[in-house]
mmCIF file of the N, C-alpha and C atoms, coordinates in Angstrom:
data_MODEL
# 
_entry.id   MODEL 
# 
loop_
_atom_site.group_PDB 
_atom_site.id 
_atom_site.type_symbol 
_atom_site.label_atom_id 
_atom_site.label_alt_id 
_atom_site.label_comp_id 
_atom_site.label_asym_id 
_atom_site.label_entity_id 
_atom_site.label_seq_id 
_atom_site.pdbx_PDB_ins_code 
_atom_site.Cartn_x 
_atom_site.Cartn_y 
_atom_site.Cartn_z 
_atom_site.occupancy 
_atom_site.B_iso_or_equiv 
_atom_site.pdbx_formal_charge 
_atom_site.auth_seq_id 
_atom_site.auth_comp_id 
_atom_site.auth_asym_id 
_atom_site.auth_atom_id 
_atom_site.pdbx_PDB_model_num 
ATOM 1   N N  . UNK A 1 1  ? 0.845   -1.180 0.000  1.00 0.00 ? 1  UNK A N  1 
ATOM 2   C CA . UNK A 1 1  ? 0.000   0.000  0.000  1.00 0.00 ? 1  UNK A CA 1 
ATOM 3   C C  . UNK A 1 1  ? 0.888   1.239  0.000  1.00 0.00 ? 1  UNK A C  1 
ATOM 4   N N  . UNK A 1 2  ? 0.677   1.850  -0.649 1.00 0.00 ? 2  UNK A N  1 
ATOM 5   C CA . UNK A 1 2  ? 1.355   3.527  -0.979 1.00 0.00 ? 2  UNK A CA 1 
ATOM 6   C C  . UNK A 1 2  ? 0.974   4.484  -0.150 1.00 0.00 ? 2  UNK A C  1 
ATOM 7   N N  . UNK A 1 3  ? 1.539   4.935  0.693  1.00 0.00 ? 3  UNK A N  1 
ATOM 8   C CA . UNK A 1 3  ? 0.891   6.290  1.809  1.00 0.00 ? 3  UNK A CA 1 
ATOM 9   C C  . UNK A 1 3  ? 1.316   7.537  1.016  1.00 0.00 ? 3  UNK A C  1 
ATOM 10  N N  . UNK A 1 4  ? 0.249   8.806  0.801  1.00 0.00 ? 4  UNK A N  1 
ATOM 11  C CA . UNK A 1 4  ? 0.960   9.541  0.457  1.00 0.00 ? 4  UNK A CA 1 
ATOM 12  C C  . UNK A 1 4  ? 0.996   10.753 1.069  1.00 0.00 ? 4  UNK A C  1 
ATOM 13  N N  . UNK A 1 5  ? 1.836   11.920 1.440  1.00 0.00 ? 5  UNK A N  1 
ATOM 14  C CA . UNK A 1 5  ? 2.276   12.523 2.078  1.00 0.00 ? 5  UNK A CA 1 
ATOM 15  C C  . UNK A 1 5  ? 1.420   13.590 1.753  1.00 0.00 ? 5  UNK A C  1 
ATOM 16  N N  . UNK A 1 6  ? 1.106   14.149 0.576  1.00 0.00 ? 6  UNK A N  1 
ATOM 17  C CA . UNK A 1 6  ? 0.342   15.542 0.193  1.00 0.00 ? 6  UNK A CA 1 
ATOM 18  C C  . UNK A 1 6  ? -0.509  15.112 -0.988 1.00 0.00 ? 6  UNK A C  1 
ATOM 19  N N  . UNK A 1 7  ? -0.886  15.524 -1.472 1.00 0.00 ? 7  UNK A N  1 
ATOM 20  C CA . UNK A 1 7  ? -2.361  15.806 -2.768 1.00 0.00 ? 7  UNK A CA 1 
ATOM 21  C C  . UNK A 1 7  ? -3.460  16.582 -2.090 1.00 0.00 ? 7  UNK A C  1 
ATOM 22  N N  . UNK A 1 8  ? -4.125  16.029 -3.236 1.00 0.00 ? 8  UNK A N  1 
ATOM 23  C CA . UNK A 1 8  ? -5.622  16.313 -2.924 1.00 0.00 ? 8  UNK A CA 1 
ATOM 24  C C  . UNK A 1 8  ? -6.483  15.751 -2.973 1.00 0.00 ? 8  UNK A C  1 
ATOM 25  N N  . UNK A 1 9  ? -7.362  15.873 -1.685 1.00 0.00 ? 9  UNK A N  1 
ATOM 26  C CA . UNK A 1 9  ? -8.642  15.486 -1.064 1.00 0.00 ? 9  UNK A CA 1 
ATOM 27  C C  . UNK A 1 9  ? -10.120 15.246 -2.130 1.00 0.00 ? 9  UNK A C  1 
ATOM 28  N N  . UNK A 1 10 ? -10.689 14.827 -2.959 1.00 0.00 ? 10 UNK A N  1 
ATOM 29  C CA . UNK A 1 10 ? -11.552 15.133 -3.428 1.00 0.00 ? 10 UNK A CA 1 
ATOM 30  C C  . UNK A 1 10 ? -12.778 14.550 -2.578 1.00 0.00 ? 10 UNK A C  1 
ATOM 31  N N  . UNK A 1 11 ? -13.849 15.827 -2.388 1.00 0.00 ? 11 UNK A N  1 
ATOM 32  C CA . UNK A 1 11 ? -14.942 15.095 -2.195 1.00 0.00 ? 11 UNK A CA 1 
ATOM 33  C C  . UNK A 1 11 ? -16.333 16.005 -2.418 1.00 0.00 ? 11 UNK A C  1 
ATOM 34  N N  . UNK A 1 12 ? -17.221 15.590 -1.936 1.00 0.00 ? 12 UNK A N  1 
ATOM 35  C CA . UNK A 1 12 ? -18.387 16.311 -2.359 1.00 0.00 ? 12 UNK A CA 1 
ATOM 36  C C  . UNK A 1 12 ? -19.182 16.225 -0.722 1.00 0.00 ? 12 UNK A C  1 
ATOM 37  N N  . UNK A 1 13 ? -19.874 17.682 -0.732 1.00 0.00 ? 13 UNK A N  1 
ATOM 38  C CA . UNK A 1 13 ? -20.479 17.760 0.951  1.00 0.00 ? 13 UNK A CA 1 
ATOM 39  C C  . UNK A 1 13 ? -21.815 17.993 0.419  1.00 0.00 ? 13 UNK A C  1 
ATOM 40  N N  . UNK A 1 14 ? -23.101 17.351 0.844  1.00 0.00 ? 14 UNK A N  1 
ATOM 41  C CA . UNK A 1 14 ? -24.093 17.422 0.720  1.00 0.00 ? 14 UNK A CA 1 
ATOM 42  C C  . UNK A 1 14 ? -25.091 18.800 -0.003 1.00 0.00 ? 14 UNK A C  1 
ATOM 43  N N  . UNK A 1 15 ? -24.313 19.731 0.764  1.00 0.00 ? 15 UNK A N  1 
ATOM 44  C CA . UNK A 1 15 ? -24.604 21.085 1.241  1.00 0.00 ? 15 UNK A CA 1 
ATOM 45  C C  . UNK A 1 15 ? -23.615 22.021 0.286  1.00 0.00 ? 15 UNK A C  1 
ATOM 46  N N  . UNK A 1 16 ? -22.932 22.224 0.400  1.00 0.00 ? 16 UNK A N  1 
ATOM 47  C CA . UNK A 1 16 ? -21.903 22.958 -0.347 1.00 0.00 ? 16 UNK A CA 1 
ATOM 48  C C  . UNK A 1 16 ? -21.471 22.569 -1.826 1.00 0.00 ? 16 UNK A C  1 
ATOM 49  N N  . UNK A 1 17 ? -21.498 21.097 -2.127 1.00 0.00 ? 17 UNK A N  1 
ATOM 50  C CA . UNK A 1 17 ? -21.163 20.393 -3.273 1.00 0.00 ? 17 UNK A CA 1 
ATOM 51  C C  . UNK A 1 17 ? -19.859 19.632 -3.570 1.00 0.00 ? 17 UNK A C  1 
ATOM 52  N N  . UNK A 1 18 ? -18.772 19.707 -4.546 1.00 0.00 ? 18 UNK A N  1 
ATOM 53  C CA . UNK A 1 18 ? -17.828 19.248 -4.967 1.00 0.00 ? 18 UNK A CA 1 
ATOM 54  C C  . UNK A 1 18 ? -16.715 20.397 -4.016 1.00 0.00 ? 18 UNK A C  1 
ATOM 55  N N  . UNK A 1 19 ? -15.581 19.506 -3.365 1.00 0.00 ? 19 UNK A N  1 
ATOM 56  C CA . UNK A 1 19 ? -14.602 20.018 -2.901 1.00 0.00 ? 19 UNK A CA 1 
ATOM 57  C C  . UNK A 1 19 ? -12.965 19.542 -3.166 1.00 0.00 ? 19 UNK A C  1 
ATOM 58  N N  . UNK A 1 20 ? -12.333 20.254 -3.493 1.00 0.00 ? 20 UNK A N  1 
ATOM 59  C CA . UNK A 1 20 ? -10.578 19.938 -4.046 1.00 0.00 ? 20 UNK A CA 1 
ATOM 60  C C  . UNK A 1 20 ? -9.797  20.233 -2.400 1.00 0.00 ? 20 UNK A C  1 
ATOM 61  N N  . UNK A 1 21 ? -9.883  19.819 -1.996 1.00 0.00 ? 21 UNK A N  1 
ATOM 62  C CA . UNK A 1 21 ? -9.032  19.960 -0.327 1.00 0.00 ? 21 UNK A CA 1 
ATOM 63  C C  . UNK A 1 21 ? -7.511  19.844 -0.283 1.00 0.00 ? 21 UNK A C  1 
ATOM 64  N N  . UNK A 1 22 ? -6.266  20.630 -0.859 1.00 0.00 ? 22 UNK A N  1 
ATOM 65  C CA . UNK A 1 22 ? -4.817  20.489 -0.563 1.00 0.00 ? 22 UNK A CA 1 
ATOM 66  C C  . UNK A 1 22 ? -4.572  19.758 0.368  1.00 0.00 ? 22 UNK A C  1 
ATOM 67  N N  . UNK A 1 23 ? -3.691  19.006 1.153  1.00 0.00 ? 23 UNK A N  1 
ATOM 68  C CA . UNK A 1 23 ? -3.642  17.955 2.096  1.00 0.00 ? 23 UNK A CA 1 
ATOM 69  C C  . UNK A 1 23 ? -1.849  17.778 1.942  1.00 0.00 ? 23 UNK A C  1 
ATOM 70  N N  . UNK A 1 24 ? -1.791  17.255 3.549  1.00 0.00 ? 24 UNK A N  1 
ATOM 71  C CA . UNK A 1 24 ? -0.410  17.652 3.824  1.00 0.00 ? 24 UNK A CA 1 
ATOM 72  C C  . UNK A 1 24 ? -0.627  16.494 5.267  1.00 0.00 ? 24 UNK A C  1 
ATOM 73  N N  . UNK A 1 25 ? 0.101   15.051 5.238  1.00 0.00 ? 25 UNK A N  1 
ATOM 74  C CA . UNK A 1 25 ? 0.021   14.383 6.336  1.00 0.00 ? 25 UNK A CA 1 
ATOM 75  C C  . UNK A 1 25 ? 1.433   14.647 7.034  1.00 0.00 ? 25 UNK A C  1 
ATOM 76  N N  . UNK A 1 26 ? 0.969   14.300 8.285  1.00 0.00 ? 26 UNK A N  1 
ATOM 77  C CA . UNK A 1 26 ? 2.370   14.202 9.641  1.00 0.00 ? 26 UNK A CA 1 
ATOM 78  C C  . UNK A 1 26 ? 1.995   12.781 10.016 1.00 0.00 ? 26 UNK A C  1 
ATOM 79  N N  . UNK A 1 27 ? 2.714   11.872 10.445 1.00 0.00 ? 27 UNK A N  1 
ATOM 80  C CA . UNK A 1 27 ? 3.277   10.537 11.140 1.00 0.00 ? 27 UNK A CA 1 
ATOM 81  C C  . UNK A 1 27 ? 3.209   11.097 12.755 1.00 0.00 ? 27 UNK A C  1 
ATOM 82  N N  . UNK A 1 28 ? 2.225   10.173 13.288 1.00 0.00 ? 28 UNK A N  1 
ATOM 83  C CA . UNK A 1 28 ? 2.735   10.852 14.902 1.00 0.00 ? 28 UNK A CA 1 
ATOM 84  C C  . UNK A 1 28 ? 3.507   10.073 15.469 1.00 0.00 ? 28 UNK A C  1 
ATOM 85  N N  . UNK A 1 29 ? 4.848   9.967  15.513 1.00 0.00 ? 29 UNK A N  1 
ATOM 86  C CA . UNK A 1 29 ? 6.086   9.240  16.041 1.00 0.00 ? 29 UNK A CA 1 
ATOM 87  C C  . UNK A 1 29 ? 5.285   8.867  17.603 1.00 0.00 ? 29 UNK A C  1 
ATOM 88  N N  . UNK A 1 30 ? 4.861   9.917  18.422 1.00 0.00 ? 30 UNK A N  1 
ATOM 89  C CA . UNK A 1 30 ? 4.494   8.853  19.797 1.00 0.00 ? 30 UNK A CA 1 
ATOM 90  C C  . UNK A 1 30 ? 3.514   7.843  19.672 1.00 0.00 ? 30 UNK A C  1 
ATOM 91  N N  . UNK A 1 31 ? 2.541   7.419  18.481 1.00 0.00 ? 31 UNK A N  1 
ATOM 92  C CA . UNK A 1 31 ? 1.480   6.450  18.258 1.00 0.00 ? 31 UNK A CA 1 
ATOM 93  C C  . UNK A 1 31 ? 1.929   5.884  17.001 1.00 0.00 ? 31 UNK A C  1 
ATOM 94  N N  . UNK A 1 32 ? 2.910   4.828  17.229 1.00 0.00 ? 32 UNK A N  1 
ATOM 95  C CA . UNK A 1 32 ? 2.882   4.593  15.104 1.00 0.00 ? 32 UNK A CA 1 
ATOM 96  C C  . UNK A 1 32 ? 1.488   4.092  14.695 1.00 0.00 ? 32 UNK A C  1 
ATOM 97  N N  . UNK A 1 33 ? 1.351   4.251  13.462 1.00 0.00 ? 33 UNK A N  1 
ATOM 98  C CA . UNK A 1 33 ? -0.025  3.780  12.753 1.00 0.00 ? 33 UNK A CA 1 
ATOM 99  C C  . UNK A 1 33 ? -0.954  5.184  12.865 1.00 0.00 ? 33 UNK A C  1 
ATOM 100 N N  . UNK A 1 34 ? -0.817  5.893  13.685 1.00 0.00 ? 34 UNK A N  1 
ATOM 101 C CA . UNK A 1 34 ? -1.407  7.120  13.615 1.00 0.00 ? 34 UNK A CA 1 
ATOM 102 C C  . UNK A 1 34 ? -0.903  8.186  12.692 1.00 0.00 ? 34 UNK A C  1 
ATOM 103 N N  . UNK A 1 35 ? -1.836  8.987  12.113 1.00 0.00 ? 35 UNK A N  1 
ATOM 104 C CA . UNK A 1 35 ? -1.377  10.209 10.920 1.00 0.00 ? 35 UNK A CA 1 
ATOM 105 C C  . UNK A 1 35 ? -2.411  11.131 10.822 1.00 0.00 ? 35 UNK A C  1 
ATOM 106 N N  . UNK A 1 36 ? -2.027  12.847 10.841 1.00 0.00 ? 36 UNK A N  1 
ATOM 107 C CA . UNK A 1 36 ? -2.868  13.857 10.955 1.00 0.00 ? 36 UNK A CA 1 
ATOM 108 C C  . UNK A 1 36 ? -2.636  14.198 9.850  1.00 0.00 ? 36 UNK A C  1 
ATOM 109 N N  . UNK A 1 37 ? -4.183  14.438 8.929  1.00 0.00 ? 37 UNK A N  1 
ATOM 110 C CA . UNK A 1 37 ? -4.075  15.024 7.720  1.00 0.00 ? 37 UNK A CA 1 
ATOM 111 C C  . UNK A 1 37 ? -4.021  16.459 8.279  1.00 0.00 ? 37 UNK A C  1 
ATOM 112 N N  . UNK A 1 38 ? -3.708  17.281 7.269  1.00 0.00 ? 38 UNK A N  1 
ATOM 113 C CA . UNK A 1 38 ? -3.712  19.060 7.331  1.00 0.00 ? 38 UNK A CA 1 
ATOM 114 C C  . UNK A 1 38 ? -4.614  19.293 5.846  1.00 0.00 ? 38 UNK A C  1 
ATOM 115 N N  . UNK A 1 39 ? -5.561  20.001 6.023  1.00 0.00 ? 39 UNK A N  1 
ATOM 116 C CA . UNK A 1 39 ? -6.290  19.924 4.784  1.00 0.00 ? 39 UNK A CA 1 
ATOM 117 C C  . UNK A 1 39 ? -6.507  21.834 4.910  1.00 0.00 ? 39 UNK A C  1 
ATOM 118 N N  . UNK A 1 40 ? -6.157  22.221 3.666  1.00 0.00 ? 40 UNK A N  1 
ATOM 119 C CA . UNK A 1 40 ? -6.269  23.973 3.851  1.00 0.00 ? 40 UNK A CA 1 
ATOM 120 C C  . UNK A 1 40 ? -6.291  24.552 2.375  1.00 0.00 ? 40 UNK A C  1 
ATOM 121 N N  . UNK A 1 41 ? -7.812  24.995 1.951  1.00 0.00 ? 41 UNK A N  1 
ATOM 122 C CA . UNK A 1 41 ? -7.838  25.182 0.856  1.00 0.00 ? 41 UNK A CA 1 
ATOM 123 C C  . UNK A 1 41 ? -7.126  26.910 0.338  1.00 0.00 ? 41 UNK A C  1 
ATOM 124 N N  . UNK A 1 42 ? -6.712  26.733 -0.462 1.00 0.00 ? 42 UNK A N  1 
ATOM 125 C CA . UNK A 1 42 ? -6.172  27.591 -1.491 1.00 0.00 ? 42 UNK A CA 1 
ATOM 126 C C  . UNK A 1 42 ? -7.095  29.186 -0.814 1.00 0.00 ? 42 UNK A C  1 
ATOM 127 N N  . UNK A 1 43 ? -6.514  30.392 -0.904 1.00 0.00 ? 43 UNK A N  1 
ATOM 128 C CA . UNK A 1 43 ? -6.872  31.757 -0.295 1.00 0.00 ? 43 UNK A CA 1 
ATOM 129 C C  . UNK A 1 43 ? -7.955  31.945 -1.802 1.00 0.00 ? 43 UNK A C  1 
ATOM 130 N N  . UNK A 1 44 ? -8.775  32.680 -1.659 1.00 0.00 ? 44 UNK A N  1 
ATOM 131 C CA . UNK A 1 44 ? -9.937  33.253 -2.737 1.00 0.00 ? 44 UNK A CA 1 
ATOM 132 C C  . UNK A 1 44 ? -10.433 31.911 -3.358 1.00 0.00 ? 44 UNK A C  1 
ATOM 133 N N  . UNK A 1 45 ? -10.120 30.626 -2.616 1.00 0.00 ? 45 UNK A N  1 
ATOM 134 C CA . UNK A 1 45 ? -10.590 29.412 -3.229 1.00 0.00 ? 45 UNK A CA 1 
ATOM 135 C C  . UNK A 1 45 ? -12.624 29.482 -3.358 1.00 0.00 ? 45 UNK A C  1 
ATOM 136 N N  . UNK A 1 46 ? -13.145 28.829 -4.239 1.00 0.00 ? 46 UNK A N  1 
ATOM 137 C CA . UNK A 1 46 ? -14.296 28.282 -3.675 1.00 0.00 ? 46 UNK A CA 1 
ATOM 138 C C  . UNK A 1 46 ? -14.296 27.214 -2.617 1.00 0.00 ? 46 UNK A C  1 
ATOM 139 N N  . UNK A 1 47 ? -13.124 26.511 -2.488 1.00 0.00 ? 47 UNK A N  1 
ATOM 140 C CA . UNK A 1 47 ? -13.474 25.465 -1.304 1.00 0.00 ? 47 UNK A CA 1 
ATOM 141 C C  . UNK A 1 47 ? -13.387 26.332 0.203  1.00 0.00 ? 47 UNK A C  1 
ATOM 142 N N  . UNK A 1 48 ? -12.447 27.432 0.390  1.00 0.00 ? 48 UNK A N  1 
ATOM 143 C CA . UNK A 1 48 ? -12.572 28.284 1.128  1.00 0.00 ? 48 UNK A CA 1 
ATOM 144 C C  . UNK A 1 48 ? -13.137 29.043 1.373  1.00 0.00 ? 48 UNK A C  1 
ATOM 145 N N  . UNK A 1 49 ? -14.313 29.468 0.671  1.00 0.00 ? 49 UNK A N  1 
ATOM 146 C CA . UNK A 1 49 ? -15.447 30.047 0.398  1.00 0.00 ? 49 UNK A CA 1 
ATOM 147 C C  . UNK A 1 49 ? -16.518 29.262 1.172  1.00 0.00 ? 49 UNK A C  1 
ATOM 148 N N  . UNK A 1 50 ? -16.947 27.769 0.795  1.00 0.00 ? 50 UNK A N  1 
ATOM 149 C CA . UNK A 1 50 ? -17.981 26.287 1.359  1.00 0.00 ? 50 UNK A CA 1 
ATOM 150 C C  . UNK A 1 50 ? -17.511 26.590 2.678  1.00 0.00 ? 50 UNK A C  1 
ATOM 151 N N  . UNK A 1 51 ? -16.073 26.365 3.094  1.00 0.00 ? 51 UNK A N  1 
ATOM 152 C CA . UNK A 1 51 ? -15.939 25.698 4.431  1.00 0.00 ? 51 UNK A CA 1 
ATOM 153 C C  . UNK A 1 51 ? -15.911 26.677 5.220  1.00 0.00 ? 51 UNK A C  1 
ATOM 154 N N  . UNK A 1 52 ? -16.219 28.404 4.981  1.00 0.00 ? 52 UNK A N  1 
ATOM 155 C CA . UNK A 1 52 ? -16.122 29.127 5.486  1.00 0.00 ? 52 UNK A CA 1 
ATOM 156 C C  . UNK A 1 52 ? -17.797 29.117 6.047  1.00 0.00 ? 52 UNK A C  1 
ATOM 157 N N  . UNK A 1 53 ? -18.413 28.913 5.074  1.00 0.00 ? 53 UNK A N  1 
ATOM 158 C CA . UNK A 1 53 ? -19.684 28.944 4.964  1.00 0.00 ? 53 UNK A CA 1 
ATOM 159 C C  . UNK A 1 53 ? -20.303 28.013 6.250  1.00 0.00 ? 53 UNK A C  1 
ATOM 160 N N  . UNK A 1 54 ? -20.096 26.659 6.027  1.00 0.00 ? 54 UNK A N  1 
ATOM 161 C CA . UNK A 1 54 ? -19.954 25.556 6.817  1.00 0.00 ? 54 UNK A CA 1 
ATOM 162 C C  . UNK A 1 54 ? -19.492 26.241 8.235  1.00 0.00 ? 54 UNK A C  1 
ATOM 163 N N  . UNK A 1 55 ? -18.511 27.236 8.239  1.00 0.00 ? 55 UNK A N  1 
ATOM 164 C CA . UNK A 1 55 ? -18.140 27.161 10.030 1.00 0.00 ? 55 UNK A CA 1 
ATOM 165 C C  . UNK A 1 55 ? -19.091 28.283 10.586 1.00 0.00 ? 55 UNK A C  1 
ATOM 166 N N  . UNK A 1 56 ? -19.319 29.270 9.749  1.00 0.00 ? 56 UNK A N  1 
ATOM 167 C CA . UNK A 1 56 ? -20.313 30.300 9.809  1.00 0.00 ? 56 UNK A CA 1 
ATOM 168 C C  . UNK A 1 56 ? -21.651 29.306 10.618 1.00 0.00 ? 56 UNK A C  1 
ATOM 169 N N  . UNK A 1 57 ? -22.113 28.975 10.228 1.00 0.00 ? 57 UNK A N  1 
ATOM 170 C CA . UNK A 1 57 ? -23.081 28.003 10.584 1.00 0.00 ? 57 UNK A CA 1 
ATOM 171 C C  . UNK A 1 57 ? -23.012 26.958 11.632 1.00 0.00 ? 57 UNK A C  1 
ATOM 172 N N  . UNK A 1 58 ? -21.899 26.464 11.636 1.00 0.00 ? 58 UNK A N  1 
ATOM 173 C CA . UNK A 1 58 ? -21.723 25.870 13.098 1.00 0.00 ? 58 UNK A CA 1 
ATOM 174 C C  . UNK A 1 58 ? -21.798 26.526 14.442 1.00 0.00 ? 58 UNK A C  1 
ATOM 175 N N  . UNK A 1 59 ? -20.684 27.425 14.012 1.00 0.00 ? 59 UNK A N  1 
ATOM 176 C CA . UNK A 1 59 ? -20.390 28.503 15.120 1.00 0.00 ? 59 UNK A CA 1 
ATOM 177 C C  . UNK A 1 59 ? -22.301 29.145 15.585 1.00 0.00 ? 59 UNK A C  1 
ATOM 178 N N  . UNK A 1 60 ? -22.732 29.693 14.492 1.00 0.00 ? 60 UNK A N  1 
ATOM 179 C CA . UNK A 1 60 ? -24.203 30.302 15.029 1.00 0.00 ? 60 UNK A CA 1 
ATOM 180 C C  . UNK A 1 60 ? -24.813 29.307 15.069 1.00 0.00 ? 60 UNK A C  1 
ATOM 181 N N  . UNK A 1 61 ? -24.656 28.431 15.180 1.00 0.00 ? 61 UNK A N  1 
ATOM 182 C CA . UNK A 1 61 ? -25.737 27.043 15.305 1.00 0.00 ? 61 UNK A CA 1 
ATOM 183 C C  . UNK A 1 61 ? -26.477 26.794 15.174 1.00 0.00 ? 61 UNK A C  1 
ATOM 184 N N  . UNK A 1 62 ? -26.753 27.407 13.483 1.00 0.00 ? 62 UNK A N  1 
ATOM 185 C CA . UNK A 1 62 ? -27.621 27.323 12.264 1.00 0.00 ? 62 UNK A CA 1 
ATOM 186 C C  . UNK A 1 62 ? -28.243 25.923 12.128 1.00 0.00 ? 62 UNK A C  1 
ATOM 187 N N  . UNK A 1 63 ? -29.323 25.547 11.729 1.00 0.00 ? 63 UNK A N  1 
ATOM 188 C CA . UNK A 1 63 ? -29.950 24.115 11.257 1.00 0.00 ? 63 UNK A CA 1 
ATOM 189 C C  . UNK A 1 63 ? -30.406 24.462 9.994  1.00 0.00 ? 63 UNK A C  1 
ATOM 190 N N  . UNK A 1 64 ? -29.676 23.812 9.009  1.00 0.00 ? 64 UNK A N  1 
ATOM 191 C CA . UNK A 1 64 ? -29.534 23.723 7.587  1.00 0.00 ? 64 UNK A CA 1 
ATOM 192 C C  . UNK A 1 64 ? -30.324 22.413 7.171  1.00 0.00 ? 64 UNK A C  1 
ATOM 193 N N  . UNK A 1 65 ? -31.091 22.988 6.630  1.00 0.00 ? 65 UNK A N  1 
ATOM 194 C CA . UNK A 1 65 ? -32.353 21.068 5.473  1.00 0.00 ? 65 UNK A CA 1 
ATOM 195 C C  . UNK A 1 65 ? -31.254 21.027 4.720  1.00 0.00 ? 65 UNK A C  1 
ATOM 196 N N  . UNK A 1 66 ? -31.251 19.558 4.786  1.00 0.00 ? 66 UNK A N  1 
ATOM 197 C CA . UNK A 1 66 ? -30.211 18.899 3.636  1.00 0.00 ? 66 UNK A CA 1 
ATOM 198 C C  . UNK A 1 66 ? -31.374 19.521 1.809  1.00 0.00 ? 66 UNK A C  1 
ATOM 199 N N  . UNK A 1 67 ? -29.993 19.214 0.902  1.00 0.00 ? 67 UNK A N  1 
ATOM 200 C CA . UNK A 1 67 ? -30.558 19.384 -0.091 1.00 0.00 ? 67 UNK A CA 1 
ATOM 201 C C  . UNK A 1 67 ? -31.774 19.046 -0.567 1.00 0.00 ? 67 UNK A C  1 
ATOM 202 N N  . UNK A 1 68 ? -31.815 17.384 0.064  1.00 0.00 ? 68 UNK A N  1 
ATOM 203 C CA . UNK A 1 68 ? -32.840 16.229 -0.336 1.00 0.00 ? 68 UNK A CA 1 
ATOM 204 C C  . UNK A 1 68 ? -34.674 16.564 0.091  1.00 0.00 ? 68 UNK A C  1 
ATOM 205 N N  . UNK A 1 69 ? -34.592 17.730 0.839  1.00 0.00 ? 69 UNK A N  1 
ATOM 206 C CA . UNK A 1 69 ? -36.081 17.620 1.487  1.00 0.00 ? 69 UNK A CA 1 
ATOM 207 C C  . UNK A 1 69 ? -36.683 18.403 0.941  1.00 0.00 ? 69 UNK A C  1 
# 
């Protein structure tokens, strides 16, 4: 199996849509088998735009209908 250290994340959020996520892992030497992704989209990104959106809403503790209803 191939671990890889950086790329990108693709995925899609219900709510927001299609996301390109930059990604950057660390190895945590005190737990082997453990690894922290770093995921941080691009400045004037649209994915930074969604996930801004997304925390906006957490933080005020907004209740958002999924797309589907």
């Amino acid at each position: 199996m191939k671990i890889h250290r950086s790329g990108v994340k693709r995925l899609h959020h219900p709510l927001v849509g299609d996301l390109a996520l930059p990604y950057e892992a660390m190895d945590l030497p005190a737990d082997p088998g453990l690894r922290l992704n770093f995921y941080s989209p691009e400045p004037d990104s649209p994915e930074r735009e969604a996930l801004g959106l997304l925390a906006s809403w957490a933080a005020a503790g907004t209740v958002v209908p999924s797309r589907d209803h």
